[in-house]
N, C-alpha and C positions, 0 to 999 in steps of 0.2 A: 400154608399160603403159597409159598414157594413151588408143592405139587401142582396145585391149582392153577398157577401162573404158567409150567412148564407143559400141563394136561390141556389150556385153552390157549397157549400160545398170544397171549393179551399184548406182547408187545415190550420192548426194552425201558421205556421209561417204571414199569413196575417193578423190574426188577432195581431201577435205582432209589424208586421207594425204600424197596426190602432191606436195599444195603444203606440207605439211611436209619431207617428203624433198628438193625444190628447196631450201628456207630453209637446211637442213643441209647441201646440198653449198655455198651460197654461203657458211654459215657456216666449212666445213672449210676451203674453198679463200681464204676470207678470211685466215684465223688463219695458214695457210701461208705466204701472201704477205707478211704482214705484217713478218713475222721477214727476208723476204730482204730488202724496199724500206726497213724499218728497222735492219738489220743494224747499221749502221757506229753509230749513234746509240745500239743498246743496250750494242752494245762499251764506247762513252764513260761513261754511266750506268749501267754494271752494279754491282749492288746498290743502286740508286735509282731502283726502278721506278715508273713512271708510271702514274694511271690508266689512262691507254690501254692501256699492256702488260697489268697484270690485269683487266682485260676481256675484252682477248683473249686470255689465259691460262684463263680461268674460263669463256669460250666455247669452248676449245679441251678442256678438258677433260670438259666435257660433250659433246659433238660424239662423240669419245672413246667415253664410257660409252654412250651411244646406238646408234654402229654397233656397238660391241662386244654390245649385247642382243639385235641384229638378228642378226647372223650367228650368233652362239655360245651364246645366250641368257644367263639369269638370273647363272648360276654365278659367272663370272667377275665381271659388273658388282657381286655382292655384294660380292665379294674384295675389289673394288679399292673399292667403298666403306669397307668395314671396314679398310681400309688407311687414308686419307683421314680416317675417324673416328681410328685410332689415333695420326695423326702429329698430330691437334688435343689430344686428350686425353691427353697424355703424364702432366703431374702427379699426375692424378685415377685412374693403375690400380696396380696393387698389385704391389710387390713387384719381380722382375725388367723386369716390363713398364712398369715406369715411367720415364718420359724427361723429358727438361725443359719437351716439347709446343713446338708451333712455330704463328706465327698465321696464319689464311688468306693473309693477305698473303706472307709466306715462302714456306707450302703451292708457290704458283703461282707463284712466283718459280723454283721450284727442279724444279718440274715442267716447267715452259712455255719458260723464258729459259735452260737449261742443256740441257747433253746426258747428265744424269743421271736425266731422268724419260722424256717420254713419248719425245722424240728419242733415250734410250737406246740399248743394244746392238742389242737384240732389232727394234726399228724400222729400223735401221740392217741389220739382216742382211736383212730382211723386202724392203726395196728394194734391196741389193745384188745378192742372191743369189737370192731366192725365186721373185721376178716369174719370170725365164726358165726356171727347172725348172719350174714349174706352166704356161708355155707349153710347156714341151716335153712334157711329159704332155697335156695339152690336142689337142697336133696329132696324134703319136702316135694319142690316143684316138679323135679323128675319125676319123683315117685305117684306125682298124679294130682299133688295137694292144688292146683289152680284148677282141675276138673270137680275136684270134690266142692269146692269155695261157690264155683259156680251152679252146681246140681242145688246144694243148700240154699245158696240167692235164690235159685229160678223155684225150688219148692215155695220160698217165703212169699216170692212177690211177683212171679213172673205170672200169674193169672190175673194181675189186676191191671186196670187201667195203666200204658206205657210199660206195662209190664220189663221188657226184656232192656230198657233205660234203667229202671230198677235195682233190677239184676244186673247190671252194671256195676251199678251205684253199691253195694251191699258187696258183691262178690270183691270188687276194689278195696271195701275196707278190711274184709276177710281175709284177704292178702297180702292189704296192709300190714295186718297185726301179727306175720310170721315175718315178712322179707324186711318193710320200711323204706325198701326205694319206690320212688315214682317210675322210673324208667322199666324195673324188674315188672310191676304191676301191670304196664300199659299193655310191654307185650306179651304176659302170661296172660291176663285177661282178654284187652280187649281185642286180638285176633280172634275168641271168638265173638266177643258180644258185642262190637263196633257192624259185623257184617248181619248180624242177626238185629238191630236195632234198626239198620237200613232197610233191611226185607220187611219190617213190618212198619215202615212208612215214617220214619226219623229223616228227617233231612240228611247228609254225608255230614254236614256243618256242625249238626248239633249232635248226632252221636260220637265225633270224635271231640268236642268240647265236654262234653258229659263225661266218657271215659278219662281225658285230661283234670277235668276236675277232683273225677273217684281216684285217681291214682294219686294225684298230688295229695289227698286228705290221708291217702292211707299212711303216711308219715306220720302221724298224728296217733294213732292206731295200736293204744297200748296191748300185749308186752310190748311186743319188736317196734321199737321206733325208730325213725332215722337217725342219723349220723348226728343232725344239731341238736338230738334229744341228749345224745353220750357227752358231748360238748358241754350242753349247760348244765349238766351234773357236775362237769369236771369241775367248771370254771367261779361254779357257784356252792361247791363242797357240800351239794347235795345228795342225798343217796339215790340211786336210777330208779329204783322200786316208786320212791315218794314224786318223784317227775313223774313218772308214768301215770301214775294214782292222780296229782293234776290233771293231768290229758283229756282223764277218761270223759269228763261232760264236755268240752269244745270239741271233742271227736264228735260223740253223739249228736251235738247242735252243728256241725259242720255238715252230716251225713241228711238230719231231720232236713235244712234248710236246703239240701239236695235233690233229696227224693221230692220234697213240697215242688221245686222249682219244674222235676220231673215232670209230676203230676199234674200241674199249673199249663204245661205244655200239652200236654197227650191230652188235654181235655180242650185245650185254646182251636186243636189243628184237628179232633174230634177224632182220634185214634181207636180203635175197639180196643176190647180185654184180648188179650191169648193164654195161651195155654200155660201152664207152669211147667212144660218139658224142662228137661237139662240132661248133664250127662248124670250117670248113678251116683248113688248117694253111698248108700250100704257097702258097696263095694270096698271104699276107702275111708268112711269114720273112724276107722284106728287112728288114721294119721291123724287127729287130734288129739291123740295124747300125747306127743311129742311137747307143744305149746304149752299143756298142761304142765306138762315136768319143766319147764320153763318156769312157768308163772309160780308155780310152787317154789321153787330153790329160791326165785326171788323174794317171794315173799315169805320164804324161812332168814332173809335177812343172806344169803348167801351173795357172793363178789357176782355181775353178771357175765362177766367170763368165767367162772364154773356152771353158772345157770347154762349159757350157750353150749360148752361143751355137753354138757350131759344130755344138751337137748338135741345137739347133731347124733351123738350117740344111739340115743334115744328112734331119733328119726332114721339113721342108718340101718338098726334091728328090726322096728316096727315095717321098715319100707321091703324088708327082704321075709318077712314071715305071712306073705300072701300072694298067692300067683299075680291078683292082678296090677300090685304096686310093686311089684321086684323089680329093684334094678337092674340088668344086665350088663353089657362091658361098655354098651352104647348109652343105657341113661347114667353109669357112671362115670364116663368122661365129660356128658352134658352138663352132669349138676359142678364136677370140679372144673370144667371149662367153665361155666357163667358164674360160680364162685371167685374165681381169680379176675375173670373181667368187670365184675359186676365191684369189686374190692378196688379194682385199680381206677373203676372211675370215683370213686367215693376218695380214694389218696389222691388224685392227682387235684381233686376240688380243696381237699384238706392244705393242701402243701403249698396251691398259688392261695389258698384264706391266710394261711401263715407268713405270707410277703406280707398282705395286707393287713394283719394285724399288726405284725414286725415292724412296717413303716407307722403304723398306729403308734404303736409305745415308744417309738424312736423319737416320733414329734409330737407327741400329746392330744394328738389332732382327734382320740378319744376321748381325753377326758373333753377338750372344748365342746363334743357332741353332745356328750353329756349332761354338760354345763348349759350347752345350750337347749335341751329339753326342758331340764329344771328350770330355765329362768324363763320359757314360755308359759308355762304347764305352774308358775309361781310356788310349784312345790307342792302342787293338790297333784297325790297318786295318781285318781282316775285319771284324770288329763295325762299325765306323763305318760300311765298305760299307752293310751290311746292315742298320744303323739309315736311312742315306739313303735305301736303296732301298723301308723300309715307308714313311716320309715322302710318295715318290713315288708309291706307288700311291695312297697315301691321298688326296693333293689331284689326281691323275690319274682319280680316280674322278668328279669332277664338274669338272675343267679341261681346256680344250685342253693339251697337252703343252709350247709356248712360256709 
């Protein structure tokens, strides 16, 4: 970045970007260090923290809300402010939401020095688990697997009525089911099938809402699921394999009720059939066996971080034993450049979730959610489901899904 800024001459204020972004990774990688070289010492004095620890607590938390604005923007950082606010002002709110309030000093005791806050679940899954599926979507991608995703959709559906909406819709879930980000999908797929949806007479509107929709579903999209699939395995000591075996029909009913809506359109606005073009198929069908050796380890009962490895592996040999998916020095810096980006936006959502839980278990303000489902919902499942599930859209409408 720094080349880049000195090659176009953009002006001084970027370069004090830069030297902020430096201050911040020495301040992240400070606050990390800190906890392991002082490990044994906070063991001794836990619950007698030291200026130095809430410094580094209260550097660490900002650190935090910062990358988390950078990558995910406003949304979240509000959240976890208004968390932060609520776990100060316990006394001062009315009614159920009032708690006993706890003082900055606690705040970062309980965030920073435990593994109830930012080192929570969701950071803990984020580095277990996450890094190697977002490199295995990473290589994959390099190696061509969002051309093949898309050749395969456009064989399946791209002749039929809204055809290349379709193909949207299908190649998103197929991309799905290796990366599990929204964001890795939107722009592996739909640069191209956002401009090809427009040329055959989609509104701008509705092909970037259709592409938005296929990409958010591909989370859903077993093997590879997102981040809050790793999550609720953790947190509900279930094994990933059997989460994912869930998924698989509210994927499918996610996708059907997509393509329907597709269709319902193309036929409202009187759209013809096109062609079923796309890019080659044949070309790059190996790269499906990568996902395979995936789905197998997992379903041999094996941890999904050796499934993921074997499957980066996997996808690393497969991607280099064919002229036309070989990496070279450029699609390998690509796939480990948006492996590590693609990772840090996924931890920086994991780590402001983890304020947000941390203030959760600090003031109970979970369980009363809880409590408060069950006593609308009288204790009948479906209801409770189906109060969860408005919950979830509702804060899903402006949060990452972790």
């Amino acid at each position: 970045e720094g080349e880049e800024v000195a090659r176009t001459g953009r002006g001084g204020w970027q370069w004090a970007e830069l030297a902020t972004s430096g201050l911040l990774i020495v301040a992240a990688v400070t606050c990390c260090f800190y906890l392991v070289f002082e490990h044994e010492e906070l063991v001794r004095r836990a619950g007698m923290p030291t200026t130095l620890d809430l410094l580094a607590g209260g550097l660490a938390i900002l650190v935090v809300l910062e990358l988390t604005r950078r990558t995910t923007g406003w949304a979240l950082v509000v959240v976890a402010l208004l968390a932060l606010a609520y776990a100060l002002s316990g006394p001062y709110l009315p009614g159920v939401l009032a708690h006993r309030g706890y003082s900055p000093v606690r705040l970062i005791e309980h965030l920073y020095l435990s593994t109830e806050g930012i080192w929570g679940v969701p950071l803990g899954v984020s580095a277990d688990f996450v890094y190697l599926f977002v490199l295995f979507g990473a290589v994959l991608d390099a190696a061509g697997g969002g051309e093949l995703f898309i050749g395969l959709s456009s064989k399946i559906a791209g002749a039929s009525r809204g055809g290349p909406a379709k193909t949207s819709a299908l190649a998103s879930a197929l991309m799905g089911s290796l990366s599990g980000s929204a964001v890795a999908n939107v722009v592996t797929t739909g640069s191209f099938t956002i401009p090809v949806m427009k040329r055959t007479g989609f509104s701008p509107r509705f092909a970037g809402a259709i592409e938005a929709a296929a990409s958010s579903g591909g989370q859903l999209m077993p093997p590879i699921m997102g981040a809050g699939a790793f999550i609720l395995a953790t947190w509900t000591n279930i094994p990933y394999v059997r989460v994912a075996l869930a998924a698989v029909i509210p994927a499918i009913l996610y996708y059907v009720a997509l393509l329907t809506a597709i269709h319902f359109e193309a036929g409202k606005t009187n759209l013809p059939s096109s062609s079923g073009g796309g890019p080659s198929v044949l070309a790059r069908i190996h790269l499906l066996v990568p996902l395979a050796v995936i789905v197998v380890f997992l379903a041999l009962g094996r941890s999904p971080m050796r499934a993921a490895y074997w499957g980066v592996l996997s996808a690393v040999i497969l991607a280099m034993a064919s002229a036309t998916t070989r990496l070279d020095w450029a699609g390998a810096k690509k796939a480990l450049l948006a492996g590590g980006s693609g990772t840090v936006q996924v931890a920086a959502a994991c780590a402001a979730a983890g304020i947000v839980v941390g203030v959760a278990s600090l003031t109970g303000i979970g369980l009363r959610m809880s409590e408060f489902i069950i006593t609308l919902s009288g204790g009948y499942l479906p209801i409770a489901l189906v109060l969860t599930a408005i919950g979830a859209v509702i804060l899903g409408m402006g949060l990452p899904t972790t």
